[in-house]
C-alpha positions as CSV (number, residue, x, y, z in Angstrom):
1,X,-27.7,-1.9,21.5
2,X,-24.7,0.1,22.8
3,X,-25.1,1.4,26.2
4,X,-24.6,5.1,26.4
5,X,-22.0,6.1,28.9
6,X,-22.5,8.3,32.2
7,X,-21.9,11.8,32.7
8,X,-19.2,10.9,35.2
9,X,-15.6,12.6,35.0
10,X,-13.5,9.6,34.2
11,X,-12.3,11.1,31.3
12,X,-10.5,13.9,33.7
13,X,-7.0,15.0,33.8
14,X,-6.2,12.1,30.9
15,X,-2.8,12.6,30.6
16,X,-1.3,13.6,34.6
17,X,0.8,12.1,36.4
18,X,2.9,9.6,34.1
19,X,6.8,9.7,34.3
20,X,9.5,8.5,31.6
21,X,11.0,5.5,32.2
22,X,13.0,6.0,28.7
23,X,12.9,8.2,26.0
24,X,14.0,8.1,22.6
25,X,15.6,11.3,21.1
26,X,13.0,13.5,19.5
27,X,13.4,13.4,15.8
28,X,12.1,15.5,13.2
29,X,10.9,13.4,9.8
30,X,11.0,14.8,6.4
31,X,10.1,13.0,3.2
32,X,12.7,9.9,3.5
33,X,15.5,9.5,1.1
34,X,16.2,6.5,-1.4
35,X,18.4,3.9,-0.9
36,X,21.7,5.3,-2.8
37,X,23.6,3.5,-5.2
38,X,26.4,1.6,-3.2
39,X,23.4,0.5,-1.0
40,X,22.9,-1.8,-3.8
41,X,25.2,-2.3,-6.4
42,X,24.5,-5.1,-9.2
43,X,26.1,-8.1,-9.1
44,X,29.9,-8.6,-9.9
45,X,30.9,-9.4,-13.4
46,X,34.1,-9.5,-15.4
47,X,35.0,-6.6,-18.4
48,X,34.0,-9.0,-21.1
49,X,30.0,-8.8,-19.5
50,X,30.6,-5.3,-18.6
51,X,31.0,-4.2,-22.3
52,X,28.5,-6.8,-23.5
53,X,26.0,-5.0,-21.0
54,X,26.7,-1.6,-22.5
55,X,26.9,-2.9,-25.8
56,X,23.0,-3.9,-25.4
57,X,22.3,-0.5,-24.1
58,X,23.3,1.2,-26.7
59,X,21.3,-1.2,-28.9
60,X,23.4,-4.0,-30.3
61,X,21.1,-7.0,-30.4
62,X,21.4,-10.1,-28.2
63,X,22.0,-12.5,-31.5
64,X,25.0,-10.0,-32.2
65,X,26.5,-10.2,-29.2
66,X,25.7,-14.3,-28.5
67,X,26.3,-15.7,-31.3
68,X,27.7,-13.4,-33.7
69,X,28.2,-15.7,-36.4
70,X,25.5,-18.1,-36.6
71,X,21.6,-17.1,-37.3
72,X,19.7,-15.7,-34.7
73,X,17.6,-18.5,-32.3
74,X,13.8,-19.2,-33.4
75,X,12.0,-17.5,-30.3
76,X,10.8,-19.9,-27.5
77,X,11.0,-20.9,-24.0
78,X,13.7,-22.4,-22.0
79,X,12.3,-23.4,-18.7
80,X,8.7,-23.4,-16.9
81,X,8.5,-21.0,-14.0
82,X,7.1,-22.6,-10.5
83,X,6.1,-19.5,-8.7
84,X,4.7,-20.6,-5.1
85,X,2.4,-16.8,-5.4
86,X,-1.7,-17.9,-5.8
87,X,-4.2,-15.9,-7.0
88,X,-7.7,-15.3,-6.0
89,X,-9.8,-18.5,-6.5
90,X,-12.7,-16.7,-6.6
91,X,-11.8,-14.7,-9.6
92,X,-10.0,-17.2,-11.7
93,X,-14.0,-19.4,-11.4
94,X,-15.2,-16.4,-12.6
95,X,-13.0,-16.0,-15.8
96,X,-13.8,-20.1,-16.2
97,X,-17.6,-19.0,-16.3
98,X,-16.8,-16.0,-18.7
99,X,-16.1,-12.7,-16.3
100,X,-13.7,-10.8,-15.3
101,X,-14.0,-10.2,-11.4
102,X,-12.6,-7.3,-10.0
103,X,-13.2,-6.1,-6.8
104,X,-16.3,-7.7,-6.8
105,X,-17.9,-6.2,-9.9
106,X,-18.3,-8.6,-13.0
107,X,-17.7,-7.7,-16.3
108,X,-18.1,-10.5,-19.4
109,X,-14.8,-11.0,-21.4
110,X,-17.3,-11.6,-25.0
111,X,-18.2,-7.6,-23.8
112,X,-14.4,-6.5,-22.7
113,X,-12.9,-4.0,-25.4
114,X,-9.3,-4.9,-25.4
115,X,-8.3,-1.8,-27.4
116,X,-6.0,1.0,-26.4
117,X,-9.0,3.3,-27.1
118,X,-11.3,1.4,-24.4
119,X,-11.6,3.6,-21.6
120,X,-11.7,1.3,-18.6
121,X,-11.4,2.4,-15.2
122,X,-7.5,1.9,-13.3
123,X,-8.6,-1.2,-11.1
124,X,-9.6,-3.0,-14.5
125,X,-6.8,-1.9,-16.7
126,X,-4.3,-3.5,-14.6
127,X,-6.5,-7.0,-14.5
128,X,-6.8,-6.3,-18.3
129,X,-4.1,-5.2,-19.6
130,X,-1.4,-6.3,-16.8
131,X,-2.8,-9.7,-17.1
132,X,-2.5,-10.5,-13.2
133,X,-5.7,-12.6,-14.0
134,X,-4.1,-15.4,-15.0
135,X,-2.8,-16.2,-11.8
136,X,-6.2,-16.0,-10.5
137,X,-6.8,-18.4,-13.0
138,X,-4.5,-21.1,-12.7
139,X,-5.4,-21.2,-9.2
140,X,-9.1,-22.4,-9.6
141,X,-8.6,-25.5,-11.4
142,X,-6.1,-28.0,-13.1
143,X,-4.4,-26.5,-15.9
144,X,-6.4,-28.2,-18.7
145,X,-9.5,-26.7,-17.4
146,X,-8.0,-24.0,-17.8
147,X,-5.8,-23.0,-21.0
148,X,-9.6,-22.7,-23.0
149,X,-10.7,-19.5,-20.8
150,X,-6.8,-18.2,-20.9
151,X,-6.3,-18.5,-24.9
152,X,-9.8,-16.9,-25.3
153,X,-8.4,-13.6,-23.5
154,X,-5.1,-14.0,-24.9
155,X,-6.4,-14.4,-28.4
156,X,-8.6,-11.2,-28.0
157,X,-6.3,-9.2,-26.1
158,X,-3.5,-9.8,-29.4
159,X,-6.3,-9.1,-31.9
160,X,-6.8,-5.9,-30.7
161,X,-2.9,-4.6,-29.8
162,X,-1.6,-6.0,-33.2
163,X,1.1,-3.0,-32.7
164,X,2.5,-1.3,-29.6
165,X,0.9,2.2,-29.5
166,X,-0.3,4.1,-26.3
167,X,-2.6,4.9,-23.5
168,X,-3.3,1.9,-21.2
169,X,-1.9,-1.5,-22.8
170,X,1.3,0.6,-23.0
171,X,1.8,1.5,-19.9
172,X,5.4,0.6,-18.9
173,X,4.0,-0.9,-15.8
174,X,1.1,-2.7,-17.1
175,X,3.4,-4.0,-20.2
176,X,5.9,-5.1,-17.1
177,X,3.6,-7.2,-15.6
178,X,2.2,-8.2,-18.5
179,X,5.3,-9.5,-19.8
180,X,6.0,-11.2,-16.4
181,X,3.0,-13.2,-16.3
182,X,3.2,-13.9,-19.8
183,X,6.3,-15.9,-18.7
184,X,5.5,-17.2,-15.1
185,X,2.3,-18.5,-16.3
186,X,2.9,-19.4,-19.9
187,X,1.9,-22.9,-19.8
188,X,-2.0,-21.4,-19.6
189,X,-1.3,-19.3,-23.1
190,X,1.2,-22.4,-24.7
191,X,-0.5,-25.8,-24.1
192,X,-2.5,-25.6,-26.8
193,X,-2.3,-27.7,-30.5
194,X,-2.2,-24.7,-32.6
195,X,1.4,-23.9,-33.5
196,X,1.1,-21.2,-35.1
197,X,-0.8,-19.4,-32.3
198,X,1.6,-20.9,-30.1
199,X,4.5,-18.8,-32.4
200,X,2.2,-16.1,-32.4
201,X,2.2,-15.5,-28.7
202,X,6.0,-16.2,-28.3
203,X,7.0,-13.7,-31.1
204,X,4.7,-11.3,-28.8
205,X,6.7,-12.4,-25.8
206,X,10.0,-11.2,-28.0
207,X,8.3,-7.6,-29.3
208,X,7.3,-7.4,-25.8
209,X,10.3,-7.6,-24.1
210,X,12.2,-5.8,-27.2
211,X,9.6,-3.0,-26.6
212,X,10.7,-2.4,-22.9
213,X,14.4,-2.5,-23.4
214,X,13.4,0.9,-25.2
215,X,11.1,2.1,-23.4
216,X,11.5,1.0,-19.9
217,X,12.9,4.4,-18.2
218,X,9.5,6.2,-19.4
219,X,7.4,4.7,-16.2
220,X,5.9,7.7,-14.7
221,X,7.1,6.8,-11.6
222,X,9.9,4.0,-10.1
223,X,7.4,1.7,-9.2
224,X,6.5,1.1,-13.3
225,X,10.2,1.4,-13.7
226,X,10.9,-1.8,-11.3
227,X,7.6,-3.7,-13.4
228,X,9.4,-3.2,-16.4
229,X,12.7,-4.2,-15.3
230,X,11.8,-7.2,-13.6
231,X,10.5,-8.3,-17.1
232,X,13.2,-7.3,-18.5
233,X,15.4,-9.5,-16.4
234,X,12.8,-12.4,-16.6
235,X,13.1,-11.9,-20.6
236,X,16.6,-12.7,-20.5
237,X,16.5,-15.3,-18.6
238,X,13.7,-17.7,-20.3
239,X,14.3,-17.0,-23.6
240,X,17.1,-17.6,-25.9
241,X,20.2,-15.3,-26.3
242,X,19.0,-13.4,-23.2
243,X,22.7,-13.1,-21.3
244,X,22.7,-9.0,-22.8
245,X,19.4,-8.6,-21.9
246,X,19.6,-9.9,-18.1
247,X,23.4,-8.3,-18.0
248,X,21.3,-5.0,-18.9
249,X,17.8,-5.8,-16.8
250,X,20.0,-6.7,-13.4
251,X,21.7,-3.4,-13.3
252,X,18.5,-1.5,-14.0
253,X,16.5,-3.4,-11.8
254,X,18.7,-3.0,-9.0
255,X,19.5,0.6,-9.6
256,X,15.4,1.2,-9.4
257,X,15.0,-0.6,-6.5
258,X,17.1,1.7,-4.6
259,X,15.8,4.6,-5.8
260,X,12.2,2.6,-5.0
261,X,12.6,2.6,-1.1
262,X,14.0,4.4,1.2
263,X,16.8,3.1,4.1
264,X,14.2,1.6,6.7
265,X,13.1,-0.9,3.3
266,X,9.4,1.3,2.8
267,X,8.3,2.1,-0.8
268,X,8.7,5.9,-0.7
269,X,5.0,6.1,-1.7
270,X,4.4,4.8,1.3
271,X,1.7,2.9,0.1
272,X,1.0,-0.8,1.6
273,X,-0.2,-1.5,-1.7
274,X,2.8,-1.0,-3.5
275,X,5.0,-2.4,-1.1
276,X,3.1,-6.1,-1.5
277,X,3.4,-5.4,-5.4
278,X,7.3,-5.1,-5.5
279,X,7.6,-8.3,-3.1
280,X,5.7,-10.2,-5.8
281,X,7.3,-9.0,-8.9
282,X,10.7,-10.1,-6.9
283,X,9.3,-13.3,-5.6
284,X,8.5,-13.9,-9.4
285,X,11.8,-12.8,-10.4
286,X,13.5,-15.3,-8.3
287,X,11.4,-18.0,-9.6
288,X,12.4,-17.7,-12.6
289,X,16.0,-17.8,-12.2
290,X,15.4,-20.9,-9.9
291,X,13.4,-22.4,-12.8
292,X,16.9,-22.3,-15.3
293,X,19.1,-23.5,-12.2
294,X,20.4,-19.8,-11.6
295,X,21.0,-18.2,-8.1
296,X,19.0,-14.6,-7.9
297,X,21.6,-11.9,-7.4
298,X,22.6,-11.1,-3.6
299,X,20.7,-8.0,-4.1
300,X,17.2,-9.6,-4.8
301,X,17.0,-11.6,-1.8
302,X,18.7,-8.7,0.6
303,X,15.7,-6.2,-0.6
304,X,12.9,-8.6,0.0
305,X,14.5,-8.8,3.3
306,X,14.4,-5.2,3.5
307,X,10.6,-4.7,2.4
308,X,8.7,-7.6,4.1
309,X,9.6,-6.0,8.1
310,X,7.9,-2.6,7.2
311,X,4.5,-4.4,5.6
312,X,4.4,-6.3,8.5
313,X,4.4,-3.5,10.6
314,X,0.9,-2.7,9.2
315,X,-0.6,-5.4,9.6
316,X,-3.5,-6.1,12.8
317,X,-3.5,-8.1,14.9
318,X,-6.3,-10.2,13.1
319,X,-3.0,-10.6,10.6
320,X,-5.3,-8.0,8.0
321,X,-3.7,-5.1,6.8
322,X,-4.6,-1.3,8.1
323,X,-5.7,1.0,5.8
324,X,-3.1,3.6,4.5
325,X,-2.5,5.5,1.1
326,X,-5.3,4.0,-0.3
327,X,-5.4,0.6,0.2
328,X,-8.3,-1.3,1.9
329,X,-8.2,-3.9,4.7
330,X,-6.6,-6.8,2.6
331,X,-7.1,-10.1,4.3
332,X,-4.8,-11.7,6.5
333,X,-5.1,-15.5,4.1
334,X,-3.7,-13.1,1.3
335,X,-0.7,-11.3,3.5
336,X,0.1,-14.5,4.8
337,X,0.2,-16.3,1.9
338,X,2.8,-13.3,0.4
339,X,4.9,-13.5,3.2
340,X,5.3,-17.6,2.9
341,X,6.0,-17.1,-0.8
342,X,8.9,-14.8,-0.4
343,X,10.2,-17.2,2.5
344,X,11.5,-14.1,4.9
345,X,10.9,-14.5,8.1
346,X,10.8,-11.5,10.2
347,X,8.9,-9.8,12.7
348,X,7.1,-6.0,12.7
349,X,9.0,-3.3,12.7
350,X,7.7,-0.6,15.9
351,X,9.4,2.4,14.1
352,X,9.4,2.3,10.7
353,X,11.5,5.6,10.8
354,X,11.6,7.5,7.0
355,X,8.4,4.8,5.9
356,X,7.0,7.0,9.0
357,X,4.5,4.4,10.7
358,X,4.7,4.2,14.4
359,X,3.3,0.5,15.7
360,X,2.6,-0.7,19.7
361,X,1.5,-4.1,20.0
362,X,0.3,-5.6,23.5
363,X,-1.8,-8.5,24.4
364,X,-3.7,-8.6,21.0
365,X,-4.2,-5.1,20.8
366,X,-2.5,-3.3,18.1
367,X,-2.2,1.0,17.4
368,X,-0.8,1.6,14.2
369,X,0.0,5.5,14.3
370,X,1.0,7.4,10.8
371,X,4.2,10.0,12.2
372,X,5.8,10.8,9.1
373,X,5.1,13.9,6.2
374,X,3.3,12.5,3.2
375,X,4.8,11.1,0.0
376,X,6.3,13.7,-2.4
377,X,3.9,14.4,-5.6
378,X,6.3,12.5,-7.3
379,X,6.3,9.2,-5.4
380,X,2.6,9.3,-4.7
381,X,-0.4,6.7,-5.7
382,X,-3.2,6.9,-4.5
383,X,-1.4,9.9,-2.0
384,X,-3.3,11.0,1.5
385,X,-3.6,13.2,3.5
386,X,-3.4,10.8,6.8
387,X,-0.9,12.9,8.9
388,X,-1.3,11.6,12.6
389,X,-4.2,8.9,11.9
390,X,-4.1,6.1,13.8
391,X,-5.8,2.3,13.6
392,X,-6.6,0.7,16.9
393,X,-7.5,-3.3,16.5
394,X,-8.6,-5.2,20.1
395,X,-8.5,-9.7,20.0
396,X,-9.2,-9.3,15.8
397,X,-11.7,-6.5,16.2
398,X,-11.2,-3.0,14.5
399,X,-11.9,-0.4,17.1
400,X,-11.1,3.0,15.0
401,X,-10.4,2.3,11.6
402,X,-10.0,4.8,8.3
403,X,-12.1,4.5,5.6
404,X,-9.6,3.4,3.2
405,X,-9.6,2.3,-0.4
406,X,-9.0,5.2,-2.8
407,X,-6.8,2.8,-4.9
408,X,-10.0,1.0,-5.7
409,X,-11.9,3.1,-7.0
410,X,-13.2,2.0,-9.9
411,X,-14.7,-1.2,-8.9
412,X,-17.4,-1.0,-6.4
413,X,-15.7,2.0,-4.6
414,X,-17.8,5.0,-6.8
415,X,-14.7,6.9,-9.2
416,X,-16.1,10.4,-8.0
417,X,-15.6,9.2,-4.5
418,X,-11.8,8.6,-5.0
419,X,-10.6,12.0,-3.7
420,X,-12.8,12.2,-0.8
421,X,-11.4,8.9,0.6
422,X,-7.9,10.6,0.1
423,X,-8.9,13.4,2.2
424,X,-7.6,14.3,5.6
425,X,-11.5,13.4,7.1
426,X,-11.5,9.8,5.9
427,X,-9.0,9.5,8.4
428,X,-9.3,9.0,12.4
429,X,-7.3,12.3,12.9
430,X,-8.1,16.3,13.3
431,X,-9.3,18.9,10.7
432,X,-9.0,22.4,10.5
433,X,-12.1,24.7,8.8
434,X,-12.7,21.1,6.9
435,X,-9.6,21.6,4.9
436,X,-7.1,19.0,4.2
437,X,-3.6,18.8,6.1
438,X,-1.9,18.3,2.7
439,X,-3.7,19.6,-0.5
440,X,-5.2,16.5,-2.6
441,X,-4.8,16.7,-6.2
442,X,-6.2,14.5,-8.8
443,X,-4.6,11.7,-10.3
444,X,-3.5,10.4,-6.8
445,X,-1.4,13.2,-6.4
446,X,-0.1,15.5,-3.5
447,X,0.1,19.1,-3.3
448,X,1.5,20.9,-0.5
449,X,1.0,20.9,3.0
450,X,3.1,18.8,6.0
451,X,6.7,18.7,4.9
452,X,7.8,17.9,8.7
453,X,7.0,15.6,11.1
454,X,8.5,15.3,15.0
455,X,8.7,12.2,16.7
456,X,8.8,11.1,20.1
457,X,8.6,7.7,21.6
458,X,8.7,6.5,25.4
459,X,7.9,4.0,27.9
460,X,6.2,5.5,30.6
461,X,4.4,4.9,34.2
462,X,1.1,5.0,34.0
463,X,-1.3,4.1,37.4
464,X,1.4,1.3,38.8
465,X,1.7,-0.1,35.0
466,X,3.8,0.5,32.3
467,X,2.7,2.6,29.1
468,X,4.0,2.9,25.5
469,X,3.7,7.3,24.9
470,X,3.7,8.2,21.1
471,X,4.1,12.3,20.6
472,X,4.0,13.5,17.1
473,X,3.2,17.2,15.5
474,X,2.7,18.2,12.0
475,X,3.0,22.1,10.3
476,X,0.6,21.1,7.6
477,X,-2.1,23.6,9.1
478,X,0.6,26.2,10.0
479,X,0.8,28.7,6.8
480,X,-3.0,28.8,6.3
481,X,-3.9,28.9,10.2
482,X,-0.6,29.5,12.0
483,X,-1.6,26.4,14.1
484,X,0.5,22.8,14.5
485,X,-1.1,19.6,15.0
486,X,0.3,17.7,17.9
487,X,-1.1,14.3,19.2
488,X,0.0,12.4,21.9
489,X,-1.2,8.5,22.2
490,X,-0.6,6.5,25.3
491,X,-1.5,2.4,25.2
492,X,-1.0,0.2,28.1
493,X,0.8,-2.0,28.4
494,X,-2.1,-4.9,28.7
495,X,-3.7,-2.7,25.6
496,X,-6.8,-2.3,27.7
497,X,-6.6,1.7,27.4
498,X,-5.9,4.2,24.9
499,X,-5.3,8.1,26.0
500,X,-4.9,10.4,23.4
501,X,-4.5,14.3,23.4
502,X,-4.7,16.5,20.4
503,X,-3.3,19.7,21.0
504,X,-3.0,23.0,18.5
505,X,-0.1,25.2,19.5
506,X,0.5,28.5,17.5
507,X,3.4,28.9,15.4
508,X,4.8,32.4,16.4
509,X,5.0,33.9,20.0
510,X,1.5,35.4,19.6
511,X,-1.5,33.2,18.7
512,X,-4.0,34.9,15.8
513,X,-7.2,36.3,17.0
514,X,-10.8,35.1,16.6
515,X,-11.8,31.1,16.1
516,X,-11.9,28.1,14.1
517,X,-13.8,25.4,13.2
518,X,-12.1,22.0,14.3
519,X,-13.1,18.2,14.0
520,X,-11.8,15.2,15.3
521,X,-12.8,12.6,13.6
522,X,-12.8,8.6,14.7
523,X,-13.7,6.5,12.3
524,X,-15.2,3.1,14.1
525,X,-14.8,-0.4,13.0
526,X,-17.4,-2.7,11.1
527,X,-20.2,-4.1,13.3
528,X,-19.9,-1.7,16.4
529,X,-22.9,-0.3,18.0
530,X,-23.0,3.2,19.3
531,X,-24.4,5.2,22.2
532,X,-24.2,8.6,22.9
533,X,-23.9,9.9,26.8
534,X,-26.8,12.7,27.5
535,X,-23.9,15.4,27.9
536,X,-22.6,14.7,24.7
537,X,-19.1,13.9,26.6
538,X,-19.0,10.1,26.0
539,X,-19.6,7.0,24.3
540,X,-20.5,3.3,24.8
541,X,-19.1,0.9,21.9
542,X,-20.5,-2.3,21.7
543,X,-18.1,-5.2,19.7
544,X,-19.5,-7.9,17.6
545,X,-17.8,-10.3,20.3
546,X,-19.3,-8.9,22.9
547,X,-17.1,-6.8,25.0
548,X,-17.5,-3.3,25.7
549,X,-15.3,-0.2,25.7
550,X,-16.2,3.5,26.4
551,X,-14.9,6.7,24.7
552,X,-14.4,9.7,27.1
553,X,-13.8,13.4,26.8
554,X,-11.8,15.0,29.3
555,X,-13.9,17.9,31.1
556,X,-12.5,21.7,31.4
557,X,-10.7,21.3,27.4
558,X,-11.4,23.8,25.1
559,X,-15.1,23.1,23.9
560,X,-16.3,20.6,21.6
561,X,-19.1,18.5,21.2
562,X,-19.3,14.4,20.6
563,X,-21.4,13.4,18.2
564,X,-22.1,10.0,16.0
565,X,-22.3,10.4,11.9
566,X,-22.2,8.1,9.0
567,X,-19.5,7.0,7.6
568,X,-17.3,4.3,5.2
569,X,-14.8,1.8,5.4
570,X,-14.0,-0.3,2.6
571,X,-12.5,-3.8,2.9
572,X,-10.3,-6.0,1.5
573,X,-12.1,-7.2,-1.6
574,X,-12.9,-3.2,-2.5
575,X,-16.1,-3.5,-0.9
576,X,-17.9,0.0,0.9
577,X,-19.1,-0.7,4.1
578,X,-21.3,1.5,6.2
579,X,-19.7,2.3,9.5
580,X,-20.4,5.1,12.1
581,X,-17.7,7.7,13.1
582,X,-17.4,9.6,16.9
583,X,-16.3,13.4,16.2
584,X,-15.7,15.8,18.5
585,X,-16.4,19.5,16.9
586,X,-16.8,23.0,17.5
587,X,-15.1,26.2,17.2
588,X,-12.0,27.3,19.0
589,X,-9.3,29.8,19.3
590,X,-6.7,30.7,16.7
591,X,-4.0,31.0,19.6
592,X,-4.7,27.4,20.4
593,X,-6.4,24.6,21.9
594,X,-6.3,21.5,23.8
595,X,-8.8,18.3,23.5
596,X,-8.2,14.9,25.9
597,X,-9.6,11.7,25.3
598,X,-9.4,8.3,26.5
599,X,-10.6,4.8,25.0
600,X,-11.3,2.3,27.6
601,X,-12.0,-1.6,27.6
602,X,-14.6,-2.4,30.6
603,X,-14.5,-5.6,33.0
């Protein structure tokens, strides 16, 4: 059991007597901007390809513009794609043996309705409908063991989307994806003796991509947009009289992608989630131009240069990823094996500036800090309100967590619980009257709330030792309460200690009258044992290996008591579990307020 701490005042005067040894310029954040168009321009071609490209866009067909006096080619393949992205083992044994697995709940495929009426929940109707299952699938056994379970599917899924029509299946993301594994992974769907399946599947290939050229600029948001492009490019360049097509599908795609991320390479949904999807689409991408002896454009491999640094900077140092915008603690085998496939090598990022997430790492300890404003409504999946959380992971052990996983709701994450897992208090920062810094809508939207965030980042002197000092503030609380959240996070150097200091500081001159309820929520890792201190002041946190670290309020603050609640974290594979949190509450004054902490590793 966890050893409650003493009553002692170690927690005292938390933040005296440091001094700058540097200091960056204080910055103020807004929502970051997208890469603009000379950032990436598509690749260099001659007037002939020029007007062939336009040519296309205005809807001239390929055969037209190939060949225009011989009869259009029979629909096929030219080349088969080696992509060196796995899937899930797990999943792909569970399709042999007749499930879908997704996020650990089972589902039968004899029981799956295919249709666009089907109403299946969002984690499913990507598997489903985007098809990502059959990379799961060619991963858990030799192909021949394999093409049974994936023309079964395949079959099904054509028998009941005879047409294109709408809701789910048509999706311009879900059709991008679907199109792209259709091609990456085609030998699952083509090896088998029945021609004319076989030409049913490729002429669905050809509607498929004909279907996106039209539609592709209807994705809700970029992310879809960049699915359905990459599909489009990968179109033209495995099947036959595809030059228009790519011509068309490289100056799309790369027009998307900067209007995808912002300058510092993040995804300006600022989801983790997203950013691993778009290095996949273009790790598939480049595949398949390898696979017809083509060079990918300069472009391609300069953004996955780009987006890989600003991933990494989320990642723990058990090499799993923290949880932000709704994404759950992936694994480290499955980041690491994203980052090998796209072959950049490249190290964290400590200030991912417009992507907004501030990262110290010393001697295995790792404090991953969000110091940015939210994504715009328009950007958003999964959006949260996660202003000035932070993650703290010791030697592979999650220390303060949040809970994580909103984007998987669906599976075995509960659908009703989506939004609250969005909310400001799923996250290891402060709450005002138990409202939300920025306003969660459905859908994975954003509402409004923090549209500014200032940054500050120094080395300091701490105690004869060197310090990293993170100082960040957010208005999202100033038009409802006239108050601004700012916290302050200090990690030494040896990542032994953290101090923290979460101040509320009135907008105006004058401070409003009367009180409110706060919280301070920390959200602790899987495994920990808690022990409350008799005053209420302190903590004792026992780790799974062993080691010990105490939580401390500093005395003479403006009230608040500690106490321990239940709580959630959901991991990797979208599974809930039941964690403990530390919150300090309690009332205090509209004209402002100051709490001190400190987090300490003993012997």
């Amino acid at each position: 059991m966890a050893i409650p701490l003493s009553t002692g005042d170690s927690g005292d005067a938390l933040i005296a007597g440091e001094s700058a040894v540097h200091s960056a310029k204080r910055e103020t954040l807004e929502p970051g901007r997208a890469l603009v168009v000379t950032d990436f321009a598509p690749p260099s071609i001659g007037a002939g390809e020029r007007l062939i490209r336009l040519a296309y866009r205005l809807g001239v067909p390929a055969s037209t513009l190939s060949s225009p006096f011989s009869k259009p080619a029979k629909p096929r393949l030219l080349a088969t794609v080696p992509t060196p992205l796995v899937g899930e083992r797990a999943a792909g044994v569970a399709l042999r043996a007749g499930h879908f697995l997704v996020h650990g709940v089972k589902a039968p495929i004899a029981q799956m309705d295919f249709a666009p009426t089907a109403r299946l929940t969002p984690p499913f109707e990507r598997v489903v409908h985007g098809f990502s299952w059959m990379r799961d699938l060619a991963v858990s056994a030799p192909r021949e063991q394999c093409t049974a379970t994936a023309e079964r599917v395949m079959d099904a899924w054509l028998d009941a989307n005879e047409k294109p029509g709408k809701n789910a299946p048509w999706h311009v993301e879900n059709v991008g994806h679907r199109l792209m594994n259709w091609l990456v992974h085609a030998p699952l769907i083509l090896s088998g003796s029945d021609s004319d399946n076989r030409l049913r599947i490729i002429e669905a290939m050809a509607g498929t991509a004909r279907w996106l050229d039209r539609n592709v600029t209807k994705a809700p948001d970029r992310m879809g947009e960049v699915a359905g492009w990459c599909a489009i490019v990968a179109a033209g360049l495995l099947m036959p009289e595809g030059r228009p097509r790519r011509l068309f599908g490289e100056a799309g795609l790369i027009r998307s992608l900067g209007e995808l991320v912002a300058d510092d390479g993040g995804t300006l949904s600022r989801s983790p989630l997203a950013q691993m999807d778009a290095i996949a689409l273009l790790i598939d991408l480049s595949s398949c131009y390898r696979a017809i002896d083509r060079d990918p454009p300069e472009a391609l491999d300069t953004m996955l240069n780009l987006l890989v640094p600003p991933l990494l900077t989320l990642v723990h140092s058990d090499g799993s990823l923290s949880s932000w915008q709704g994404a759950g603690a992936i694994r480290a085998d499955r980041i690491a094996a994203l980052i090998d496939a796209s072959t950049v090598r490249a190290r964290p990022l400590k200030n991912v500036r417009q992507w907004g997430y501030q990262r110290i790492a010393k001697n295995k300890t790792t404090l991953i800090f969000d110091a940015a404003p939210p994504p715009l409504a328009r950007n958003a999946r999964s959006g949260c309100a996660s202003t000035l959380a932070f993650e703290l992971c010791s030697q592979g052990q999650r220390i303060v967590v949040n809970c994580g996983g909103a984007a998987f709701a669906g599976g075995q994450v509960p659908a009703r619980i989506e939004q609250g897992l969005r909310a400001t208090a799923a996250h290891s920062t402060l709450t005002l009257d138990d409202a939300n810094s920025t306003a969660v809508h459905i859908n994975g939207k954003l509402g409004a709330g923090v549209s500014e965030v200032e940054v500050d980042r120094k080395t300091m002197k701490v105690d004869q030792g060197l310090a990293t000092r993170i100082e960040a503030s957010h208005d999202g609380y100033a038009a409802r309460f006239g108050l601004t959240h700012r916290r302050m996070l200090i990690m030494r150097e040896d990542g032994s200690e953290l101090r923290g200091e979460d101040l509320l500081v009135p907008v105006g001159k004058k401070g409003k009258r009367g009180k409110i309820g706060f919280a301070i929520r920390f959200h602790i890792g899987p495994g920990i044992e808690l022990g409350l201190s008799e005053d209420k002041k302190g903590a004792g946190l026992a780790l799974p290996d062993g080691t010990y670290w105490q939580f401390r309020l500093a005395s003479g603050d403006d009230g608040g008591d500690l106490s321990i609640e239940e709580s959630m974290w959901v991991d990797g594979g979208g599974r809930p579990q039941p964690i403990q949190q530390l919150v300090i509450q309690g009332m205090t004054s509209r004209g402002g307020g100051r709490f001190s902490w400190l987090l300490k590793k003993m012997g």
